[in-house]
C-alpha positions in Angstrom: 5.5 21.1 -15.0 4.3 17.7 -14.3 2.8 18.1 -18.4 5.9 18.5 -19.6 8.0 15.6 -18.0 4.7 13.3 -19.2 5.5 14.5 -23.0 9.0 14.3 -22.5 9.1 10.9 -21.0 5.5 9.5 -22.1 6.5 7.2 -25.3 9.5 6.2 -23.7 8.1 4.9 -20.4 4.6 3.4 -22.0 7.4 1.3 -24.3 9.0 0.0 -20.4 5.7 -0.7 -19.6 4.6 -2.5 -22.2 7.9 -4.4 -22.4 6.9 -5.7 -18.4 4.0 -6.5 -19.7 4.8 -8.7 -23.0 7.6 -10.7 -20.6 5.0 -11.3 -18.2 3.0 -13.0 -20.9 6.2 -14.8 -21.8 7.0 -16.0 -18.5 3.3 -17.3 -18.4 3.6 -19.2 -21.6 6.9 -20.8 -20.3 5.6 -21.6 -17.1 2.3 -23.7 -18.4 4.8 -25.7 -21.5 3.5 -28.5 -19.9 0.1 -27.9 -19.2 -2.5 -29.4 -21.9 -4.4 -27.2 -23.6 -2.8 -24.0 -22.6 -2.7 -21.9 -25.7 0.8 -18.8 -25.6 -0.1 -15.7 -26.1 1.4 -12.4 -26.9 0.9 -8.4 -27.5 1.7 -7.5 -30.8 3.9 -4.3 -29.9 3.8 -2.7 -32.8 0.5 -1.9 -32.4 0.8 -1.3 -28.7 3.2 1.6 -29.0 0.9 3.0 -32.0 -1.7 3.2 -29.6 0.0 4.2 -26.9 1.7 7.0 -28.8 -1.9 8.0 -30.0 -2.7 8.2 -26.2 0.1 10.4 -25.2 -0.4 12.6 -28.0 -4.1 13.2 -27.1 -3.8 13.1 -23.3 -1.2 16.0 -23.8 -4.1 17.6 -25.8 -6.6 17.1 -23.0 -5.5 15.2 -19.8 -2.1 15.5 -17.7 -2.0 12.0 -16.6 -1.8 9.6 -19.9 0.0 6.8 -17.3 -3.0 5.3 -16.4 -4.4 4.3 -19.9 -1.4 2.8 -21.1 -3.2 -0.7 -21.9 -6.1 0.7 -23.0 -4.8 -0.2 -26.5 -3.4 -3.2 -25.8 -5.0 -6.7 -26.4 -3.4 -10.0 -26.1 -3.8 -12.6 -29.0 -2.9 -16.0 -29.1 0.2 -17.6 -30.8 -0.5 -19.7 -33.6 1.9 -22.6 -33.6 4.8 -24.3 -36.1 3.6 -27.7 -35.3 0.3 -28.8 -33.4 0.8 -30.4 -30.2 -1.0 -33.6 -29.2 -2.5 -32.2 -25.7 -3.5 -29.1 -27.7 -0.8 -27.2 -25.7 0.8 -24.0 -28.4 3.9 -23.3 -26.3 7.1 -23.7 -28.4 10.1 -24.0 -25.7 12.4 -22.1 -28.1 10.3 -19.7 -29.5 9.0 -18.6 -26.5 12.7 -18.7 -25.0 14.2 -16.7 -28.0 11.6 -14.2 -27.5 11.6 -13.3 -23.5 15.9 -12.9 -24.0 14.4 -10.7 -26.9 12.8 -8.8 -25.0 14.8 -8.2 -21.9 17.8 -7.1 -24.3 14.9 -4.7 -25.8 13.9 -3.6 -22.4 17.2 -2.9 -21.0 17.8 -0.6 -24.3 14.8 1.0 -23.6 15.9 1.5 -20.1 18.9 2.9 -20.5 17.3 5.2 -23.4 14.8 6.4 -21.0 17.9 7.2 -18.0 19.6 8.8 -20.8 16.7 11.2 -21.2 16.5 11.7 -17.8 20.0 12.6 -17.0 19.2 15.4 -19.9 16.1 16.7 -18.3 17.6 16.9 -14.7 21.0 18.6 -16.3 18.9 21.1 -18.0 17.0 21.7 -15.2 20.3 22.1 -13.0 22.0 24.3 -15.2 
């Protein structure tokens, strides 16, 4: 049973994951703007997903539990910035700003996508 909720709900809630994740990083990068020689990173989530999608597709293959290797995929790289700073710092206020409201308003869709499915599930299972 537990297989079949995993392959129902496994792209969808790998995406929330790596959503947390990336924000995280975001937060980070905001938090050190002022700290010299702190270089912003990010997850490229295209490439994420790709590999987290390859992971749910083979852990439905051969493992139930494709939760725990989520990030297995997932690498952070660092940002390479518009305009060098003097103190070697990469953090760009309003990049990194434009992207963190990007992604919450990404993550709430996925959110709401992923309570959408559920609501089917449980309505189907309910009769």
């Amino acid at each position: 049973m537990n297989d079949k909720i995993d392959q129902a709900l496994g792209t969808q809630s790998a995406a929330l994951a790596m959503r947390v994740k990336r924000q995280q990083l975001i937060a980070s990068n905001i938090a050190n703007a002022d700290t010299p020689g702190y270089k912003a990173v990010d997850i490229d989530f295209r490439r994420a997903m790709q590999s987290a999608v390859a992971q749910t597709k083979a852990a439905a293959n051969d493992a139930p539990n494709m939760s725990k290797s989520a990030f297995a995929g997932v690498a952070t790289q660092f940002r390479v910035p518009a305009q060098a700073a003097a103190d070697a710092n990469t953090v760009d206020m309003d990049v990194e700003r434009a992207r963190f409201a990007e992604n919450a308003v990404r993550y709430e869709a996925a959110l709401k996508f992923l309570n959408g499915q559920i609501k089917t599930l449980l309505s189907a299972i309910q009769g």
